[in-house]
C-alpha positions in Angstrom: 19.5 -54.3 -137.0 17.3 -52.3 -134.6 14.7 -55.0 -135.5 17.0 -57.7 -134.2 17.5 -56.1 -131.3 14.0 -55.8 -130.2 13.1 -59.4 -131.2 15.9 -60.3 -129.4 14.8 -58.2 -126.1 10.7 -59.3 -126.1 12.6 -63.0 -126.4 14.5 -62.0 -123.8 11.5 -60.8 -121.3 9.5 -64.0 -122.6 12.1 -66.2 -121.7 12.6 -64.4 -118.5 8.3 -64.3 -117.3 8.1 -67.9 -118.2 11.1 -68.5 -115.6 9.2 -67.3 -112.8 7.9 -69.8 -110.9 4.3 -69.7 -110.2 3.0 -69.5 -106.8 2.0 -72.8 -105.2 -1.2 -71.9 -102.8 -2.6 -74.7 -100.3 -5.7 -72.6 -100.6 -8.2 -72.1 -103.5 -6.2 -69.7 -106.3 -9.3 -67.4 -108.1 -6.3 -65.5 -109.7 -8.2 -63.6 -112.4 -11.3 -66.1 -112.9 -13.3 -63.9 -110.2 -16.3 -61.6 -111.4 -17.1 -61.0 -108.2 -15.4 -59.1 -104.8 -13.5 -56.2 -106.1 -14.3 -53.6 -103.8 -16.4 -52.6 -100.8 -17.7 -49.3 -98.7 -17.9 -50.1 -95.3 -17.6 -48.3 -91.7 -14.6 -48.7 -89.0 -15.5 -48.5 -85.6 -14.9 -44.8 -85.7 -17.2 -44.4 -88.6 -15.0 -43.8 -91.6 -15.6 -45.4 -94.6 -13.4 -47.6 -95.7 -12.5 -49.2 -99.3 -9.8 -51.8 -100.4 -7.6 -49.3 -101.5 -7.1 -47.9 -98.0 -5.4 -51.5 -97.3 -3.4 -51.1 -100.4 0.3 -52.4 -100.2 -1.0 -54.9 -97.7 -2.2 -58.3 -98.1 -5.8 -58.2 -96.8 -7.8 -61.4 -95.4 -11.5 -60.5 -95.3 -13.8 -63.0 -93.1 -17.5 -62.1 -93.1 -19.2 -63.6 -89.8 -21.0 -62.4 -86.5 -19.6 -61.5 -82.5 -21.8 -63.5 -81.3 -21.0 -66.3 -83.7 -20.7 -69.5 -81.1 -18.1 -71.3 -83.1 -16.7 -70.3 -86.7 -15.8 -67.3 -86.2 -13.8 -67.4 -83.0 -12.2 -70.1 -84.4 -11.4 -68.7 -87.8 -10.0 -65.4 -85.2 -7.7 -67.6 -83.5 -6.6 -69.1 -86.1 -5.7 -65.8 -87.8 -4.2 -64.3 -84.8 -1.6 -67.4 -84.8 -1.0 -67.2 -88.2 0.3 -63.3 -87.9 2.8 -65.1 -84.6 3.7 -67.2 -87.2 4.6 -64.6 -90.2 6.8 -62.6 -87.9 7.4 -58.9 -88.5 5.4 -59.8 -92.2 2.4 -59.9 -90.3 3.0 -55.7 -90.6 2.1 -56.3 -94.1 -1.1 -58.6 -93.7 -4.3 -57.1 -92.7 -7.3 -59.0 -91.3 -10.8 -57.4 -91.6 -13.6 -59.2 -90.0 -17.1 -58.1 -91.9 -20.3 -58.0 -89.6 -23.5 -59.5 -91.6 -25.1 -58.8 -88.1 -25.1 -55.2 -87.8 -28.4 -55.1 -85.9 -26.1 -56.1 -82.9 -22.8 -55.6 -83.7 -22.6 -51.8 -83.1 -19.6 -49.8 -83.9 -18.8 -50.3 -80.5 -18.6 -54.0 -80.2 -16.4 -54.4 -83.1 -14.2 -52.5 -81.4 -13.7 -54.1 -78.2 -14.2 -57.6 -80.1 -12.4 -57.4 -83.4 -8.7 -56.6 -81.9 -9.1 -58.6 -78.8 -7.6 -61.3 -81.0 -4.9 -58.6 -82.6 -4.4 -55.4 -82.2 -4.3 -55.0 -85.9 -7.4 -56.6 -86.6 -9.9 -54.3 -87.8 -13.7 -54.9 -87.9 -16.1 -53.3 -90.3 -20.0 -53.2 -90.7 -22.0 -52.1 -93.2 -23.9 -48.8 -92.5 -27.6 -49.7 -93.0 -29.4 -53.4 -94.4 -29.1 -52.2 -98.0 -25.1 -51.8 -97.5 -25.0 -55.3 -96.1 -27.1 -57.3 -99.2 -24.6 -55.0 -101.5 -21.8 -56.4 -100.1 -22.6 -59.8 -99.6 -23.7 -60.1 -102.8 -20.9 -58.6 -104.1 -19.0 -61.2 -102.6 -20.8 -64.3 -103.2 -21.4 -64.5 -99.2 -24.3 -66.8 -98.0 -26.0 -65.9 -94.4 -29.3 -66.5 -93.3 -31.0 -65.2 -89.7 -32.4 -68.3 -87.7 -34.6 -67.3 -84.8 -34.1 -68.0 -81.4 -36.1 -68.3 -77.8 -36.6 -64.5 -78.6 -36.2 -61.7 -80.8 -32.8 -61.2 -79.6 -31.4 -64.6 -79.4 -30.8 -65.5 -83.1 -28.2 -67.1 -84.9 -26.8 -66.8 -88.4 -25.6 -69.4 -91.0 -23.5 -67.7 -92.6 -20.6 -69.1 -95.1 -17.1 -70.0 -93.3 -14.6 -69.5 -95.8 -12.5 -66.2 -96.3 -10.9 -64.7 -98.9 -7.5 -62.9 -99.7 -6.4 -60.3 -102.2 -2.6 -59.3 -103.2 -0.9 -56.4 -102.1 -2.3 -54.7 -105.4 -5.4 -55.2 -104.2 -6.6 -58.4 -106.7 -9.0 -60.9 -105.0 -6.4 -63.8 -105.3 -7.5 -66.9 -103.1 -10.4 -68.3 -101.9 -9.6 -69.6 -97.9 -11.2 -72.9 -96.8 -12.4 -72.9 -93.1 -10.0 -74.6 -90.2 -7.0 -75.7 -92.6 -4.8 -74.8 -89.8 -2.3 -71.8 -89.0 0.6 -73.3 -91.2 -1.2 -73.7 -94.6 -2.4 -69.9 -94.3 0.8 -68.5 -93.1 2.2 -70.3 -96.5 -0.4 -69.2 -98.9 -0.3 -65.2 -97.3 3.7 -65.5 -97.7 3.5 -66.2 -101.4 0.9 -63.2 -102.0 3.8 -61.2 -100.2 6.3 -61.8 -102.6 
């Protein structure tokens, strides 16, 4: 009888998982196929080190780009800070960080006048020498490339557009196409919040 009874429960909680419905992301689901992004050790603006689990219980959006970057990065700020208008009082539970690979000029000090000009809760992180910063772009499968200038100073950076998003749990979970528009991300972060 006590047999029966279990059967019948793991049944039970089969039946039950295979009722859930599946979330349906706009965005590029890496749910469990990616090798690659499952932690970093970077530096706030203060100087504290920082690691995924300090965002955990939070959805986190992680954009890897450049202050000085003329175009995608702005834009993919903007587009952010209307999608957290969008989410309402859920954007408490979304966390944007926006991850310098130009830490030669993006001091501690211009993330922080940069970063939350576009929300307050934005947070911007760098890495803390040139070994931290091939770490964690490798780690996280992010392409950039310095292209000189008119002078030393005036460079830009190719550098890949796309972002990526990790559950409240802290699992790398989608991978976020540039300039899809406010609507699409506000959809895909919702699902990752429930």
């Amino acid at each position: 009888m006590y047999f029966l009874r279990v059967l019948l429960l793991a049944l039970f909680c089969i039946a039950l998982a295979a009722c859930s419905p599946k979330p349906e992301f706009k965005n590029v689901d890496i749910t469990g196929s990616a090798a690659f992004g499952k932690d970093f050790s970077l530096l706030d603006p203060e100087g504290k080190t920082r690691t995924l689990a300090d965002f955990k219980g939070k959805v986190v959006v992680m954009f890897f780009g450049y202050t000085q970057c003329p175009d995608v990065c702005p834009t993919t700020l903007m587009e952010m800070q209307q999608v957290m208008a969008m989410m309402g009082a859920q954007a408490d539970k979304v966390q944007v960080l926006f991850v310098t690979v130009d830490p030669e000029r993006d001091t501690a000090a211009i993330l922080k006048q940069y970063v939350p000009a576009f929300d307050k809760r934005f947070l911007g992180l760098r890495p803390a020498d040139q070994v931290a910063l091939e770490q964690v772009t490798k780690d996280f499968k992010i392409y950039y490339k310095k292209v000189p200038g008119s002078s030393p100073g005036a460079y830009t950076i190719d550098h890949m557009a796309g972002s990526y998003a990790f559950d409240p749990e802290g699992r790398l979970r989608l991978y976020i196409k540039h300039a899809q528009g406010p609507e699409t991300l506000a959809h895909d972060l919702k699902e990752l919040l429930k």
